[in-house]
C-alpha positions in Angstrom: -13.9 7.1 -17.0 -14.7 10.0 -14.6 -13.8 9.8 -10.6 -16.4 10.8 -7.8 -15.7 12.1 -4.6 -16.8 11.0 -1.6 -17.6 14.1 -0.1 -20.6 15.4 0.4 -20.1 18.0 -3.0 -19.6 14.9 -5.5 -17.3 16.5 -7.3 -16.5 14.4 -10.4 -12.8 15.0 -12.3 -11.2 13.1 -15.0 -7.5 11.1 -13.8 -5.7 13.9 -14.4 -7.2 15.7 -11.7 -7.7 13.4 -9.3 -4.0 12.2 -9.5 -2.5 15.5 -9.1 -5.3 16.6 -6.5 -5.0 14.0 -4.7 -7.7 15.1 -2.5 -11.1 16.6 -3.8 -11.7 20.2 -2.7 -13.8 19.6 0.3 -11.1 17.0 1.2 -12.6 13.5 0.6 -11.0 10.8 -1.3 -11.3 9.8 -5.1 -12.9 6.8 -6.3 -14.0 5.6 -10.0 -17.3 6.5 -10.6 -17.5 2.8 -11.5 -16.2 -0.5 -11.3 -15.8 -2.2 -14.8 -16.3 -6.1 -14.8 -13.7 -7.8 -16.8 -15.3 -10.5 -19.6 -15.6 -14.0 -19.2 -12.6 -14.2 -22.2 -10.2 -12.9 -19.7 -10.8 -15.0 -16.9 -10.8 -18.0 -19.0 -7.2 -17.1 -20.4 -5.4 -15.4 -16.5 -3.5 -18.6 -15.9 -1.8 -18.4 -19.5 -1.0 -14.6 -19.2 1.8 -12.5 -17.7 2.1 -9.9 -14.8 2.6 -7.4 -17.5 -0.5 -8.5 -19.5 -3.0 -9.1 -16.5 -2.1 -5.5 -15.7 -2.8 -4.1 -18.9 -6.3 -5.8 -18.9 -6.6 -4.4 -15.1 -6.2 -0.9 -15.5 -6.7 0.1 -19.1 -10.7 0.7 -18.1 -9.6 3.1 -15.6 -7.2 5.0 -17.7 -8.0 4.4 -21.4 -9.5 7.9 -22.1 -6.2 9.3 -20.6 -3.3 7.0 -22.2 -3.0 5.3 -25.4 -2.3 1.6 -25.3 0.6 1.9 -26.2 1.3 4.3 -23.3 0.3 1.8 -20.9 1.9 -0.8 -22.3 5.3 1.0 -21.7 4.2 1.5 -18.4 3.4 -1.6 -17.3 6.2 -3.5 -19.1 8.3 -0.9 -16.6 6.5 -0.8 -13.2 6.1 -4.8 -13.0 9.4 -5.7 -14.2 10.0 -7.8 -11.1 8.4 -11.1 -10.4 5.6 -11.4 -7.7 5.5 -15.2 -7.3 2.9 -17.6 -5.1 4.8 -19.8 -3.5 3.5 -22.9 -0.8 3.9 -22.2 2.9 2.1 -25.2 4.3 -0.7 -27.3 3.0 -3.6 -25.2 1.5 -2.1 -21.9 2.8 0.2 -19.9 0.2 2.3 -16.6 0.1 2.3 -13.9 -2.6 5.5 -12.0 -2.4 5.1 -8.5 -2.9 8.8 -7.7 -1.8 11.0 -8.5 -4.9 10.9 -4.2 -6.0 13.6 -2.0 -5.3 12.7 -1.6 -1.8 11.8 -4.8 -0.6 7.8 -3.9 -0.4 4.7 -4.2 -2.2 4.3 -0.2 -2.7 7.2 -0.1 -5.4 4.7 -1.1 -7.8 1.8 1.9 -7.1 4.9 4.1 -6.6 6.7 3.1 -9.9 3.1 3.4 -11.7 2.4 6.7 -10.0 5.5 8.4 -11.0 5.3 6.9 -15.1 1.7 8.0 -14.7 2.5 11.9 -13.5 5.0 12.2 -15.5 2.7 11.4 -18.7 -0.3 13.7 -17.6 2.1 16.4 -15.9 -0.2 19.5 -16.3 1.6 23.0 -18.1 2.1 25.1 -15.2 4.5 27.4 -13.5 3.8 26.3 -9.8 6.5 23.9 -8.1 5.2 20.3 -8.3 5.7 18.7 -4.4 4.7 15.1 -4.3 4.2 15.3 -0.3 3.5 12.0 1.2 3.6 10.1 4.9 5.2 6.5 5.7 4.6 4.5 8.4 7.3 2.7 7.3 7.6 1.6 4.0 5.9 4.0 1.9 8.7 6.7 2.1 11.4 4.6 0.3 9.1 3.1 -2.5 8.5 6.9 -3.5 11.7 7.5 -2.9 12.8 5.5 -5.2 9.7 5.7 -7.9 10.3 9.2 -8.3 14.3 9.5 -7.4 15.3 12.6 -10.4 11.8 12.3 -12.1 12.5 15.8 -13.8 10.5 18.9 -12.3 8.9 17.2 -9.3 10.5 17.1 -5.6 9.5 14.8 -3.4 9.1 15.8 0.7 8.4 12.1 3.1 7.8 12.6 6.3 8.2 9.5 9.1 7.7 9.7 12.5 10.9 10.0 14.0 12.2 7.2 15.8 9.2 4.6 14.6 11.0 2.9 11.2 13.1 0.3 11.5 16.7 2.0 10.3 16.8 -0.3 7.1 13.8 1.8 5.9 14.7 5.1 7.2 17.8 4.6 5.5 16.3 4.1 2.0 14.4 7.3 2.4 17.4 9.8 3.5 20.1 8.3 1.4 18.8 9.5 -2.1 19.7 13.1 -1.6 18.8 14.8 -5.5 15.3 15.6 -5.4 14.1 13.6 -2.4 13.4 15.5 0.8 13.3 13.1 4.3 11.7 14.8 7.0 11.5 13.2 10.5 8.8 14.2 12.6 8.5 14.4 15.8 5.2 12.8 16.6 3.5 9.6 15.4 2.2 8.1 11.6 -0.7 9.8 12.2 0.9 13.1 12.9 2.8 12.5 9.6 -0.4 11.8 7.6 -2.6 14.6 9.8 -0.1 17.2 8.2 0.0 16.2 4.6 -4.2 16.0 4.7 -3.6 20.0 6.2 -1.3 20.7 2.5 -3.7 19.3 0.5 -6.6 21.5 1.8 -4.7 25.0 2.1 -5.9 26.9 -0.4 -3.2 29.5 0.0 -0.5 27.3 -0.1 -1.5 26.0 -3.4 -1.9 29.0 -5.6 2.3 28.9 -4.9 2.9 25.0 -4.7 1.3 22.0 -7.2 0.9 20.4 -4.1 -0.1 15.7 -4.7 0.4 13.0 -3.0 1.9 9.6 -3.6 0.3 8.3 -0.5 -2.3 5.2 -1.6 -4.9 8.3 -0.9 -4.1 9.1 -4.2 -5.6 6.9 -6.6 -2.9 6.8 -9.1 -1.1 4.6 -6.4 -3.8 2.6 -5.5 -5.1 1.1 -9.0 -2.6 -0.9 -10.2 -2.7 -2.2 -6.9 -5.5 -4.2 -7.8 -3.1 -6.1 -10.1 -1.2 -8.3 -7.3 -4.8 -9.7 -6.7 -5.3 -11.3 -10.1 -1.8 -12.5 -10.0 -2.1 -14.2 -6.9 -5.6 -16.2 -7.9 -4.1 -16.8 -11.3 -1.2 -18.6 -9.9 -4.0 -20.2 -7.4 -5.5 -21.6 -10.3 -2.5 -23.8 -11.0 -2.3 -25.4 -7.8 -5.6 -25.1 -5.5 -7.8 -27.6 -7.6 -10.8 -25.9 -7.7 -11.5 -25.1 -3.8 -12.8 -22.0 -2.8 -10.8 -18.9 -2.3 -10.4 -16.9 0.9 -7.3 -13.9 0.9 -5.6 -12.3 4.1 -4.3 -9.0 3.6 -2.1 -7.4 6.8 -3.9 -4.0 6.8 -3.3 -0.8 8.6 -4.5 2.2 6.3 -6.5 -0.1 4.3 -5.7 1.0 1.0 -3.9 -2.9 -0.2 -7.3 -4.4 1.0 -9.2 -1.8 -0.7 -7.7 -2.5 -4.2 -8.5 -6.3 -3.4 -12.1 -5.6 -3.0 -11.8 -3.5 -6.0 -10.7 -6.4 -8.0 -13.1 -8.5 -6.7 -16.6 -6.2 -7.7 -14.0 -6.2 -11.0 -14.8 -10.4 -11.1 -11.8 -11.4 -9.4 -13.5 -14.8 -7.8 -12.6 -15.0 -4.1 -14.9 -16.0 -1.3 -14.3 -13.6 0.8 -11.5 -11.3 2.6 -9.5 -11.2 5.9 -8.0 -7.9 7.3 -5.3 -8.9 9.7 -4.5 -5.9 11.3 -1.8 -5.6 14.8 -3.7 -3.6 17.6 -4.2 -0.5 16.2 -8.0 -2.5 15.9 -10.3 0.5 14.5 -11.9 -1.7 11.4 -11.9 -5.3 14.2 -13.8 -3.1 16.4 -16.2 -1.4 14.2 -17.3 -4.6 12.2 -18.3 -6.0 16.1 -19.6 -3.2 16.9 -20.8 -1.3 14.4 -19.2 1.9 15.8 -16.0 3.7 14.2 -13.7 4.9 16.7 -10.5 6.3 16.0 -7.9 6.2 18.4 -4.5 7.4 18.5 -1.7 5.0 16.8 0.1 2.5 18.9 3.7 1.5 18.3 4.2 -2.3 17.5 6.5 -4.6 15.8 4.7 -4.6 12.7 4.7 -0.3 12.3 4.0 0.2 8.9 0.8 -1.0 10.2 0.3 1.3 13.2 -2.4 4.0 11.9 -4.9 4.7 14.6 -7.4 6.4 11.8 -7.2 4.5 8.6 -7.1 7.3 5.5 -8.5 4.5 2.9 -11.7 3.0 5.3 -14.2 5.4 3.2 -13.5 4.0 0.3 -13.5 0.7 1.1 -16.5 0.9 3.2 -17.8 2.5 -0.3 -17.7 -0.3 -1.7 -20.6 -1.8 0.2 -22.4 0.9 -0.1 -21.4 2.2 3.4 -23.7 -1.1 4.5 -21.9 -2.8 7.2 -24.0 -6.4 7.1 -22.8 -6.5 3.1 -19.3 -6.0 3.8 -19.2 -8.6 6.7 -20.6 -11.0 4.3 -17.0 -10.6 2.5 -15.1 -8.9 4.9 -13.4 -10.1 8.3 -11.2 -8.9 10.5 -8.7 -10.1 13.2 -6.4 -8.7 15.5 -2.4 -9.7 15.6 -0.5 -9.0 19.0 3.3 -8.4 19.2 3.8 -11.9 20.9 1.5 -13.2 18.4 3.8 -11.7 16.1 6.8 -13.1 16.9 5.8 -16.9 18.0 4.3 -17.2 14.4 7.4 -15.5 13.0 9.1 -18.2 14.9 7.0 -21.6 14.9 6.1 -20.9 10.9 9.9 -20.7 10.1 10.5 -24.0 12.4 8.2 -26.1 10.8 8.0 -24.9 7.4 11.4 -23.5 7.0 9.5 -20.0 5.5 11.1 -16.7 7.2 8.3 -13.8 8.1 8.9 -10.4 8.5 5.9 -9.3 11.0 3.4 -8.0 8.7 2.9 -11.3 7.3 3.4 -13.0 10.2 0.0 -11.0 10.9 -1.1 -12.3 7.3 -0.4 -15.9 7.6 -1.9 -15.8 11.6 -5.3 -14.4 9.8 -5.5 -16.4 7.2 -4.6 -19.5 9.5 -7.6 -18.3 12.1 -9.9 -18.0 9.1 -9.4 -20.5 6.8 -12.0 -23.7 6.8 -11.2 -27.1 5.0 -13.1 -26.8 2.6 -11.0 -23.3 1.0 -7.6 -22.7 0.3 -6.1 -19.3 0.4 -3.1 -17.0 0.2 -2.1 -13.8 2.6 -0.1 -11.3 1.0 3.2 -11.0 2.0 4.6 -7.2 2.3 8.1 -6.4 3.3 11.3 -8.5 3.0 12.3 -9.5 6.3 15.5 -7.9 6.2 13.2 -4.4 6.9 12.9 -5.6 10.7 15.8 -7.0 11.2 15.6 -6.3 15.4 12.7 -8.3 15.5 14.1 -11.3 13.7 16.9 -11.1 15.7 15.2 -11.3 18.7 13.3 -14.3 17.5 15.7 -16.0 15.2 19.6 -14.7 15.5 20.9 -17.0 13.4 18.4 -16.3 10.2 19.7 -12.1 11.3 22.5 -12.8 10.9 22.3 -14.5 7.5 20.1 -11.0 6.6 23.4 -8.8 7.7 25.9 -10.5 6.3 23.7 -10.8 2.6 22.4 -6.8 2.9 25.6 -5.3 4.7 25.6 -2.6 2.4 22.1 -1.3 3.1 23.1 -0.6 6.6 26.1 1.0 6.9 25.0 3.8 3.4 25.0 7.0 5.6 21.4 9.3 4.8 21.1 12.6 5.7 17.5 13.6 6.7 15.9 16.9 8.4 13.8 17.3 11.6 10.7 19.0 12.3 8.0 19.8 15.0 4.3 18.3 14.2 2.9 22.2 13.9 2.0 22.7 10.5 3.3 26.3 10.3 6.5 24.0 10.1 5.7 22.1 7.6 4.2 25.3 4.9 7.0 27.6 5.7 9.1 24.3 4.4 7.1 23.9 1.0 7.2 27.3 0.4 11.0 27.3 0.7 11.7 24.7 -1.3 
């Protein structure tokens, strides 16, 4: 399989190239040039097969001209070699944990993949390979940790300084080894605004093998897909036979992306929800029609806070860039911080189920959305220990409980370096590495 670009030169490249690009030339995103659907034989056997095996069926279209089977067997086996289970929340409403990874968030497993899949494909060459990537949040430790001493690759995160909760700034400084945390002073979109200026300086890379691990790059965002078929196979068990709706908390769209990926790949779900906080670009554009942009707002859930979503063209892709077929599929709804925390609050009251507030914007969206006649599951991101202020704040005694079970995690000491938003900043950095 070849991948397109969106841009306007449709430049096509094999995975190779698009991984370690990251970015096409005229700086667009990747996408497969198509999207396999998976037989009838496989859906009639998902229920009986495991994580390891649904994601070998997932992605060997994608990469089979790249890897041998046995190649991404190994990988797999490795990058899904913690359990994402469904469990019940209340009634028809169900949870698919994403957070049992290193981390504590769903991106260990497109960071794990990413780094088994460069380190396999790794090109012959003399420049310094940089895997530069923003975080929002919780980004920056799952490729902390996916590539921590991956040989002849360093890794540079930048975070907006002051705007991660310290459990997750602390798992991206205290690596040290070849893992570089930046803070910068500015916003997400900052962060991300500088790694898109890398990618497209020419000059800087004819010195520095300059990718991302962001989910712009694609090699993070395939196996993605995967937690999509896991979740409706474990539906399959318990939903008896109602139809399917699946809330995903979104803020650069690339989680709900893979989820409409698997779903042109057969996956059978009704239809999607994108439960965003108020950083509302996608809300407003699919009631209006118009895509506007706006600078990021801080809120409790800020791995969520992107003001300009870097995977909306692809997803929008999918529909052909045809905004009545993606609203047939597609719906959106907005999450406040007090919505936040009074769901964090009655949902662990009455169901004895602690949120951190990504999912608290999940379950809210699914619970707006859902009809009687469907079942459903929102995805659930981050371990709640990640936000442990806002728990407090909400539920003290459940904190505490967090502290005294993760003390470790917050008194490790990282060391991290600090930086303007000017990109001059960041090159003379790469350059110097």
């Amino acid at each position: 399989m070849h991948f397109k670009s969106l841009g306007t030169n449709q430049q096509t490249v094999s995975l190779s190239d698009a991984v370690f690009k990251g970015l096409a030339d005229d700086g667009s995103l990747f996408m497969p040039q198509e999207i396999p659907v998976l037989n009838k034989h496989f859906f009639e056997n998902l229920a009986q097969m495991s994580l390891p095996e649904i994601a070998f069926s997932v992605l060997k279209p994608f990469v089979k001209e790249d890897l041998s089977d046995a190649d991404l067997k190994e990988m797999v086996v490795s990058t899904f070699s913690f359990p994402i289970p469904l469990n019940a929340v209340n009634n028809d409403i169900y949870v698919l944990e994403l957070y049992h990874g290193p981390t504590q968030a769903f991106k260990d497993v497109g960071a794990r993949f990413l780094s088994r899949l460069m380190s396999r494909l790794h090109p012959v060459t003399d420049k310094k390979m940089v895997v530069l990537t923003a975080t929002s949040g919780d980004t920056g430790g799952a490729v902390a940790h996916g590539f921590y001493k991956v040989p002849g690759i360093d890794v540079v995160v930048l975070y907006p300084k002051g705007k991660v909760s310290p459990y997750q700034e602390n798992q991206m400084t205290s690596l040290g080894h070849n893992i570089h945390a930046i803070a910068v002073d500015g916003t997400f979109d900052d962060c991300q605004r500088l790694v898109k200026q890398a990618f497209n300086d020419r000059n800087l890379r004819q010195d520095v093998a300059v990718t991302s691990a962001n989910s712009i790059n694609l090699g993070r965002l395939l196996p993605q897909m995967v937690y999509y078929f896991q979740g409706v196979a474990r539906m399959m068990e318990k939903n008896g036979g109602k139809a399917l709706v699946v809330c995903v908390p979104s803020g650069n769209f690339g989680n709900i992306t893979a989820a409409v990926m698997a779903h042109k790949m057969g996956l059978p779900v009704k239809r999607f929800v994108a439960a965003t906080n108020v950083n509302d670009v996608v809300p407003r554009f699919l009631d209006s029609g118009n895509y506007d942009p706006r600078q990021s707002i801080v809120t409790l859930a800020n791995a969520m806070d992107v003001g300009d979503p870097s995977n909306w063209p692809r997803l929008f892709e999918l529909y052909q860039n045809d905004t009545d077929k993606m609203k047939k599929e597609v719906v959106a709804t907005v999450v406040n911080d007090q919505e936040i925390k009074e769901t964090i609050q009655s949902v662990f009251t009455a169901h004895n189920y602690l949120l951190d507030p990504h999912s608290a914007t999940g379950y809210l969206g699914l619970s707006r959305q859902m009809k009687s006649d469907e079942s459903g599951f929102f995805v659930s991101t981050a371990h709640p220990v990640k936000f442990l202020e806002t728990i407090d704040s909400v539920l003290p005694s459940e904190a505490q409980k967090l502290r005294d079970e993760f003390g470790d995690a917050f008194t490790a000491k990282g060391t991290h370096e600090s930086m303007g938003n000017s990109y001059k900043s960041l090159k003379e950095y790469l350059m110097n590495l």
